[in-house]
C-alpha positions as CSV (number, residue, x, y, z in Angstrom):
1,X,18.8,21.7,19.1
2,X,18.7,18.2,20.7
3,X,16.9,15.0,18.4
4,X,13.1,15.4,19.0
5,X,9.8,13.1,18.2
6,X,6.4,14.9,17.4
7,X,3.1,14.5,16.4
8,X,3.1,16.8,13.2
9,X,0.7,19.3,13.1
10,X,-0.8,20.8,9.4
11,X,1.9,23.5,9.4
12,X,4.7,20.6,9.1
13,X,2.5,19.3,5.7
14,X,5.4,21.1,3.7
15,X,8.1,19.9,5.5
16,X,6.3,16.0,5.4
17,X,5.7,16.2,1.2
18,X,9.5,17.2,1.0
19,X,11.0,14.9,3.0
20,X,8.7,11.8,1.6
21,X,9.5,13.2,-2.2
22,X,12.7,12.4,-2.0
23,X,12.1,9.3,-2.5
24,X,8.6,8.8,-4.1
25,X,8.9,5.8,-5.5
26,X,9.3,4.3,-2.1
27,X,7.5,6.5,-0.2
28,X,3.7,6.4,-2.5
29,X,1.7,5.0,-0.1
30,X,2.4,8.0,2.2
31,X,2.5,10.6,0.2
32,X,-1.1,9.4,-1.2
33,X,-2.2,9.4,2.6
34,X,-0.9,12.7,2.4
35,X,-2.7,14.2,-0.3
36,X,-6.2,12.8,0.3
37,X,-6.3,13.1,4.0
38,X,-3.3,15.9,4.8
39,X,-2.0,16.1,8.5
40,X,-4.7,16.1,11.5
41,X,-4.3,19.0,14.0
42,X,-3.2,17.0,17.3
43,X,-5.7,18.2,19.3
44,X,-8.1,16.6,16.7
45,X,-9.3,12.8,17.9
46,X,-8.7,11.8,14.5
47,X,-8.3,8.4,13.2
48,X,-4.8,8.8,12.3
49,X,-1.6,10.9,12.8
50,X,1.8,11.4,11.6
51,X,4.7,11.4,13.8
52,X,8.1,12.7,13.1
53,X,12.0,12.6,13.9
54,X,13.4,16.3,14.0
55,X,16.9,16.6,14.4
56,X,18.1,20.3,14.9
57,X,14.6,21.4,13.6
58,X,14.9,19.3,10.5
59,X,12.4,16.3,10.0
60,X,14.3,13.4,8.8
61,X,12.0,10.4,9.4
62,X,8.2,9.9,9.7
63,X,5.4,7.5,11.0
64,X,1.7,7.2,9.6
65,X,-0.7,5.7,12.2
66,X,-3.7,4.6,11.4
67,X,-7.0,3.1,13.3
68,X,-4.6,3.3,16.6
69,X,-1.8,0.9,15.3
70,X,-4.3,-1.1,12.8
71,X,-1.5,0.3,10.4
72,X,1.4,2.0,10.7
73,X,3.5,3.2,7.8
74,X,7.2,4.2,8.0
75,X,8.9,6.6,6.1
76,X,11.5,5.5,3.4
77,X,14.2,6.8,5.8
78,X,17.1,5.4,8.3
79,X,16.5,2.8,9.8
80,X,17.8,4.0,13.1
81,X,15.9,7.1,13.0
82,X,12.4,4.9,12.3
83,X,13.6,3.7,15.5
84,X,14.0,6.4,17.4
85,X,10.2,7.7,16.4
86,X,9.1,3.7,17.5
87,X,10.5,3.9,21.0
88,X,9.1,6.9,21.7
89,X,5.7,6.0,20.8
90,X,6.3,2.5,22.5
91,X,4.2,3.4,25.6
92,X,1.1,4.2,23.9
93,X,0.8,2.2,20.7
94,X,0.5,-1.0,20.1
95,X,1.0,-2.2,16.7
96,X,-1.5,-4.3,14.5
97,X,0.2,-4.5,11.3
98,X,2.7,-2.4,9.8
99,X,4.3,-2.2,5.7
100,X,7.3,-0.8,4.1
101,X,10.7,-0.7,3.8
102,X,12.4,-4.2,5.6
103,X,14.6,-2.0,7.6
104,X,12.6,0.7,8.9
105,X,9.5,-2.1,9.3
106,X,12.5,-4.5,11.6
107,X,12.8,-1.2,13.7
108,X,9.0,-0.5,14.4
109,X,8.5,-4.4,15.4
110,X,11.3,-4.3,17.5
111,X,10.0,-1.3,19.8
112,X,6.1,-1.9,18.7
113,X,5.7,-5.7,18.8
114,X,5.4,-8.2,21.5
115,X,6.4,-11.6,21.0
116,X,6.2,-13.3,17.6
117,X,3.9,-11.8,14.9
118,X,0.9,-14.3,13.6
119,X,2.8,-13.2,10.0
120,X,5.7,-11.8,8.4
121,X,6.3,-11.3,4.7
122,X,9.1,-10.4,2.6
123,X,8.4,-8.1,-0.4
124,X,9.9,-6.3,-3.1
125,X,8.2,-3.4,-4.2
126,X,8.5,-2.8,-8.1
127,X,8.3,0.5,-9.9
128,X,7.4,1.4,-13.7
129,X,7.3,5.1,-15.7
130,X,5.7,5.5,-19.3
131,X,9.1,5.0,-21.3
132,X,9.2,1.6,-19.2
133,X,6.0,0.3,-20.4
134,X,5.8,-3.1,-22.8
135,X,3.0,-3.5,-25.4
136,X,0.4,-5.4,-23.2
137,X,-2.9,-4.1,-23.1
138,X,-6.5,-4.9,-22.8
139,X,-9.0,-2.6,-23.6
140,X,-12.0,-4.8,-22.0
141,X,-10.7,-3.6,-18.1
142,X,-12.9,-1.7,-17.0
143,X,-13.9,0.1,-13.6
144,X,-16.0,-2.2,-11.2
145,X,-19.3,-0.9,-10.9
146,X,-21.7,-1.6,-7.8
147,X,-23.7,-4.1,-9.6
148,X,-20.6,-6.0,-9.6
149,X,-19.7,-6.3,-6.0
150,X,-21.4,-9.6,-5.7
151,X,-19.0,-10.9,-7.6
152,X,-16.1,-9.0,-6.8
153,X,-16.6,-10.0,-3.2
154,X,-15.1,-13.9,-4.0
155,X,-11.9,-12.2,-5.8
156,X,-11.1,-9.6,-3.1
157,X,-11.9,-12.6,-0.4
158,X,-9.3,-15.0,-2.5
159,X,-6.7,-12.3,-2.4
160,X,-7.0,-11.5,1.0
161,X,-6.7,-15.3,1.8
162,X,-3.3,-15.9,-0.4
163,X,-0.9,-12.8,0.8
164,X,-2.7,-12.4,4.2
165,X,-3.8,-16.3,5.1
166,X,-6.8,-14.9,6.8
167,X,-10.3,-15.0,5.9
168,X,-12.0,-11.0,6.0
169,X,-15.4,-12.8,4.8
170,X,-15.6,-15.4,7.5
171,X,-13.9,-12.9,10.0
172,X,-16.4,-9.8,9.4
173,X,-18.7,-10.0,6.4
174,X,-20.5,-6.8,6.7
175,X,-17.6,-4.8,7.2
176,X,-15.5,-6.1,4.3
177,X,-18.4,-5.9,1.9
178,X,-18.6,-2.4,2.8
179,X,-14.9,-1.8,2.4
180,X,-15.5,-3.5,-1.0
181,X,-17.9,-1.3,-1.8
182,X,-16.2,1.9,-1.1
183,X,-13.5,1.1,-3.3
184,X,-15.5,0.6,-6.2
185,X,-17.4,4.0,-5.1
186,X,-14.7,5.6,-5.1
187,X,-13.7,4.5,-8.4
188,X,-10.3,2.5,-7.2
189,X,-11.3,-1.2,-8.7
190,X,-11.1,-2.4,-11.9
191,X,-12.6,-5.7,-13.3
192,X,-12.0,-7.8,-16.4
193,X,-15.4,-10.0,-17.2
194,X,-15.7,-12.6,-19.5
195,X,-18.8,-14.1,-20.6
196,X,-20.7,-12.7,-17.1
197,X,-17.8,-13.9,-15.2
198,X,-15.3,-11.7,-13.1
199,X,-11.9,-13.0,-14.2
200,X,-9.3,-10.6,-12.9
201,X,-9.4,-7.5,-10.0
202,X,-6.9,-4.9,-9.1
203,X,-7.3,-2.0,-6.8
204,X,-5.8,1.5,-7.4
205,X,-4.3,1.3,-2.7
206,X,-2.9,5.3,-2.7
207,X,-2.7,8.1,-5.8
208,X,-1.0,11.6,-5.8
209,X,0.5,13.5,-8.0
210,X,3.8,11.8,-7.6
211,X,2.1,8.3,-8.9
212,X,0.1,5.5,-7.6
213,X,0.6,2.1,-5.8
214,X,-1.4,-0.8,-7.2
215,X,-2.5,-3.5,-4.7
216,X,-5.4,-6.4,-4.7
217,X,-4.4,-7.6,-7.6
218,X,-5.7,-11.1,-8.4
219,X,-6.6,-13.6,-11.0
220,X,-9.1,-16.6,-9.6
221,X,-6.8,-20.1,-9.6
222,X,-9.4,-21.4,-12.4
223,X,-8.0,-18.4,-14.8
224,X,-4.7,-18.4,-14.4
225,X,-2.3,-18.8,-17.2
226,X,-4.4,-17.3,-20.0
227,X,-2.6,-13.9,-19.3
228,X,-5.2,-11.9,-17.6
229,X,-2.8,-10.3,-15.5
230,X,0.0,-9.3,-18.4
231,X,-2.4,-7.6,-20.3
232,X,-4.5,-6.2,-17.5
233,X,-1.3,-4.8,-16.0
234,X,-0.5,-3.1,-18.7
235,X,-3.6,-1.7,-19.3
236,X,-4.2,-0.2,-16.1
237,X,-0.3,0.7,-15.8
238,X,-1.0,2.8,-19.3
239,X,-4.0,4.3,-18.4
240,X,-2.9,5.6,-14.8
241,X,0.6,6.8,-16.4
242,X,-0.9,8.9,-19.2
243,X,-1.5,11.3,-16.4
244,X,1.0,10.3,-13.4
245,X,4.6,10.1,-13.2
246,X,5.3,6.4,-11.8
247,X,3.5,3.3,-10.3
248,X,4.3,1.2,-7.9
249,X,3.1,-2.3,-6.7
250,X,4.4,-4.8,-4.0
251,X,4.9,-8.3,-5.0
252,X,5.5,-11.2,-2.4
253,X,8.9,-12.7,-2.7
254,X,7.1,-16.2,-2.9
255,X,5.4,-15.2,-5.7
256,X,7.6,-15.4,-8.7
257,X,4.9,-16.1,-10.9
258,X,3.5,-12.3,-10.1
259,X,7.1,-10.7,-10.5
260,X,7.9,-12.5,-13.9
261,X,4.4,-10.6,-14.9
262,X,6.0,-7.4,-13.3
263,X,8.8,-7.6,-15.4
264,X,7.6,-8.7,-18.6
265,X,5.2,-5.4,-18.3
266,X,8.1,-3.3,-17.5
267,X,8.3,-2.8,-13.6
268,X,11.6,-2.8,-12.1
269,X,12.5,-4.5,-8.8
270,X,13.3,-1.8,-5.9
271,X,14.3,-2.3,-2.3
272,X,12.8,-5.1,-0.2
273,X,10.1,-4.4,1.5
274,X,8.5,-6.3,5.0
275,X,4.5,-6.8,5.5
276,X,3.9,-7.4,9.4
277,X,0.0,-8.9,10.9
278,X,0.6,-9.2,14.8
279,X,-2.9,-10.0,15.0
């Protein structure tokens, strides 16, 4: 059988969990995706889709798209295969921003992207189990609730506005509230406060039974260096990995400040990783 490209259908959801768990670390986000939203039937108009690369019947490389190209998520798979799923969706998909491994993100732009990006980031993407964990912990994180969006809001904004240089307050207030909001709701953010004040944020970004990727997480410039984030790191890492197997988190490679806190808690660096805006 010839090399084909597909939109998977639910009956390929087997096929999609065993191909992405052989490498979960690496592959998290999608198998989170996975779990909590499975595979739309194509002739759905869902909001997203999965794509894959069969190769005499065998899927060896798959695609997430989501909000028509507002993200689009590779497998951890060849490069060249990547590719091969990105040309043939070249015609009718245009990419808006896309995350994961450097090589397999290099072979989306390439097919997906039209001129320059308005960013690029390199990444690593470190990984920590139970046995890896140091002895940092603080008992005061807690999960945000909805009386606290108010002033969550400033920390998600200041995030947002470091790795992504964009503004989601300025650029759509309503809608970034409510995406705020949702995450709290759905009981993904967790807050340190210290004396009424919101000094530290993370967001739980994808969870399945093969772990969880951490993302949003942030310390306001004010409270910095009076390790919030060691301790609140370790917290959440213990918490989450008394019931899941690994966690993951992606880390700028500008920010070695946010790696050294990484390490100290006992995350190990992985392969690199590339974060793509075209718009």
């Amino acid at each position: 059988m010839p090399v084909t490209v597909e939109q998977l259908a639910p009956s390929h959801s087997d096929a999609l969990r065993a191909l992405l768990a052989k490498d979960p670390v690496h592959n998290l986000y999608l198998l989170g995706l996975l779990e909590e939203f499975g595979i739309a039937a194509p002739e759905r108009q869902a909001a997203f889709s999965f794509h894959g690369r069969f190769d005499s019947g065998v899927l060896t490389a798959a695609v997430f798209v989501g909000g028509e190209g507002g993200l689009v998520v590779p497998s951890a798979s060849d490069a060249s295969a990547t590719g091969v799923i990105a040309d043939a969706l070249a015609a009718s998909l245009k990419l808006r921003a896309t995350v994961g491994d450097k090589a397999s993100v290099d072979a989306l732009v390439r097919s997906l992207c039209e001129g320059k990006p308005r960013l690029s980031r390199t990444q690593r993407l470190f990984s920590v189990s139970a046995d890896d964990l140091g002895p940092f912990t603080n008992p005061t994180l807690r999960l945000a609730r909805e009386e606290d969006v108010p002033r969550l809001l400033p920390l998600a904004q200041g995030y947002v506005r470091e790795i992504l240089e964009r503004d989601p307050l300025a650029e759509d207030p309503t809608h970034y509230e409510a995406r705020v909001l949702q995450r709290v709701r759905q009981r993904r953010t967790y807050v340190l406060e210290e004396g009424g004040e919101l000094v530290f944020k993370v967001d739980i970004g994808c969870r399945s039974q093969f772990g969880a990727e951490l993302e949003g997480m942030y310390t306001p410039p004010s409270r910095r260096r009076q390790g919030h984030a060691t301790l609140c790191l370790g917290q959440i890492s213990r918490h989450l990995l008394s019931s899941l197997p690994r966690l993951a988190l992606r880390v700028d490679e500008r920010d070695e400040s946010t790696a050294r806190i990484a390490r100290k808690v006992g995350y190990h660096a992985g392969r690199t990783q590339r974060l793509v805006l075209v718009e």
